[in-house]
C-alpha positions in Angstrom: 99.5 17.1 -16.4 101.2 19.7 -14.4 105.1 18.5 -13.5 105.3 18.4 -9.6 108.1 19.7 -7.4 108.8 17.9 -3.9 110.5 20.1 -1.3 111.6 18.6 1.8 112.8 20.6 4.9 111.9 20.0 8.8 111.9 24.3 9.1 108.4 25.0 8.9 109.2 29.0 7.8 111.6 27.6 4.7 109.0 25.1 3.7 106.5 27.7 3.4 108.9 30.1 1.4 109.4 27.3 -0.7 106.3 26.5 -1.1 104.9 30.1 -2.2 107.7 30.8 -4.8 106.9 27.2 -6.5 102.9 28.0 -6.5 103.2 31.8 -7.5 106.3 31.8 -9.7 106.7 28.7 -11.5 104.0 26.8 -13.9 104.7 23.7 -11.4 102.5 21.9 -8.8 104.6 22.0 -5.0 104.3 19.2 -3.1 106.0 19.3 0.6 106.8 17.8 3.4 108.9 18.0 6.8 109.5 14.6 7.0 112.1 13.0 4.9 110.4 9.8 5.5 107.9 10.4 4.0 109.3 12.4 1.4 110.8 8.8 0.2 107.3 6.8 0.1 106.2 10.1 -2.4 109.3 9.4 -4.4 108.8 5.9 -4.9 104.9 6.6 -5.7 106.1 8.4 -8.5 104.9 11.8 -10.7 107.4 13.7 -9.1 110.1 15.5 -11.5 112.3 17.6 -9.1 113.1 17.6 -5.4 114.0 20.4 -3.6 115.6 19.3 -0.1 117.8 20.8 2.8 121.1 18.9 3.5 120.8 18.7 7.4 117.4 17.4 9.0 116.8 14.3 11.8 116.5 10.8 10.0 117.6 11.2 6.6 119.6 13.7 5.5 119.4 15.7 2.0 122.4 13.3 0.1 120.3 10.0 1.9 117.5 11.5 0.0 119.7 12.3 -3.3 120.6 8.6 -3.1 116.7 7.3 -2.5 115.4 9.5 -5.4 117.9 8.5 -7.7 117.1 4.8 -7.0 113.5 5.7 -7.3 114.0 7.3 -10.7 117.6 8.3 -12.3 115.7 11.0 -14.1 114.4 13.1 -11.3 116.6 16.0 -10.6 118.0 17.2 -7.2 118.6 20.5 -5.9 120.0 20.6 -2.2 119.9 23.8 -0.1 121.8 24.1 3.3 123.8 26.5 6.0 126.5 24.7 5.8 127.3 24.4 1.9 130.9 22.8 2.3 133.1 21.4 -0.4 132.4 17.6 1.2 128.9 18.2 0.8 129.5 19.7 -3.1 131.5 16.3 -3.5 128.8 14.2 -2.3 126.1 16.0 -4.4 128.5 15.8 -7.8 129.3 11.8 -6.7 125.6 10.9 -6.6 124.1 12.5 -9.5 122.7 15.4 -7.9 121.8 19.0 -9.6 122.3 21.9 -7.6 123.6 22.7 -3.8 122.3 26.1 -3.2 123.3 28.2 0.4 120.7 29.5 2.3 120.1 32.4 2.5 119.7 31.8 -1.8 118.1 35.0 -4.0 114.3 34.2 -4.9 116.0 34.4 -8.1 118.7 31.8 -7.8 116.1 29.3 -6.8 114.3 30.1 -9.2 116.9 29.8 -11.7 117.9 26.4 -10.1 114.9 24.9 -10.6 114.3 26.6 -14.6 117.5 24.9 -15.4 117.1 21.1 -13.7 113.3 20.9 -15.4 115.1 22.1 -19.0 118.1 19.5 -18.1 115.5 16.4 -17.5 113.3 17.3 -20.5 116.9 17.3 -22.7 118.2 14.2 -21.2 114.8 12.4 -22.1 114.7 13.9 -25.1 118.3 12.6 -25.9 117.6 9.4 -24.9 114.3 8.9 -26.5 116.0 9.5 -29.8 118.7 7.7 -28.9 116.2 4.4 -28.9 114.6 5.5 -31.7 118.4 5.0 -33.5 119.3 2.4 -32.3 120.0 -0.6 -34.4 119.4 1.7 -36.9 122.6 1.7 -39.0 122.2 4.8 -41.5 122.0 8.3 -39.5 118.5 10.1 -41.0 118.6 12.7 -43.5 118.5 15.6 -41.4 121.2 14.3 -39.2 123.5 12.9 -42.1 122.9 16.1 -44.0 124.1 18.3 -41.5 127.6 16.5 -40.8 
């Protein structure tokens, strides 16, 4: 099953921008939205392993929706992209687990690249913590492991 990327923004033009480099550059499935909303109830439905979102819109704003995915699923990774990339809005993206707070207008290629390194991050940090339950309770490290220390 192909991975799917939600991106959230209430501009209509950025959306579709959005929406094109996913489709055409990325082996990933887009999935958007310009309400926030809504954005939430696809969040909590599940099957959805990155959001892309802007900072400012009307109702809930991109660290509201940080927050909502995270409670939804610790695991799914958050890029934020906004005009107004301040050092408060850094904070607030580094306090609640967030992934990446790109300025608009971002490079095709920094997006890109954003999005290249959260997927790698999420499929590392399940990795990791699938073979940390496969260890655990498991008193002896295995022979590949205790070979190599």
């Amino acid at each position: 099953m192909t991975e799917r990327i939600l991106i959230i923004d209430n501009d209509p033009e950025m959306l579709n921008l959005l929406n094109i480099l996913v489709s055409e550059e990325t082996s990933y499935e887009p999935v958007i939205t310009n309400n926030p909303f809504e954005a939430v109830e696809i969040i909590r439905g599940g099957g959805i392993a990155l959001v892309i979102t802007k900072l400012k819109m009307p109702g809930l704003d991109g660290i509201q929706i940080l927050q909502e995915t995270k409670r939804a699923d610790e695991d799914i990774q958050v890029i934020i992209i906004s005009k107004y990339s301040t050092f408060e809005a850094a904070r607030e993206l580094m306090n609640n687990d967030g992934f990446d707070l790109l300025e608009i207008p971002f490079k095709k290629e920094q997006m890109l690249l954003a999005i290249n390194k959260s997927m790698n991050w999420r499929k590392l940090h399940k990795d990791y913590r699938e073979l940390k339950e496969c260890f655990k309770g498991s008193k002896s490290r295995p022979s590949a492991v205790s070979g190599a220390v």
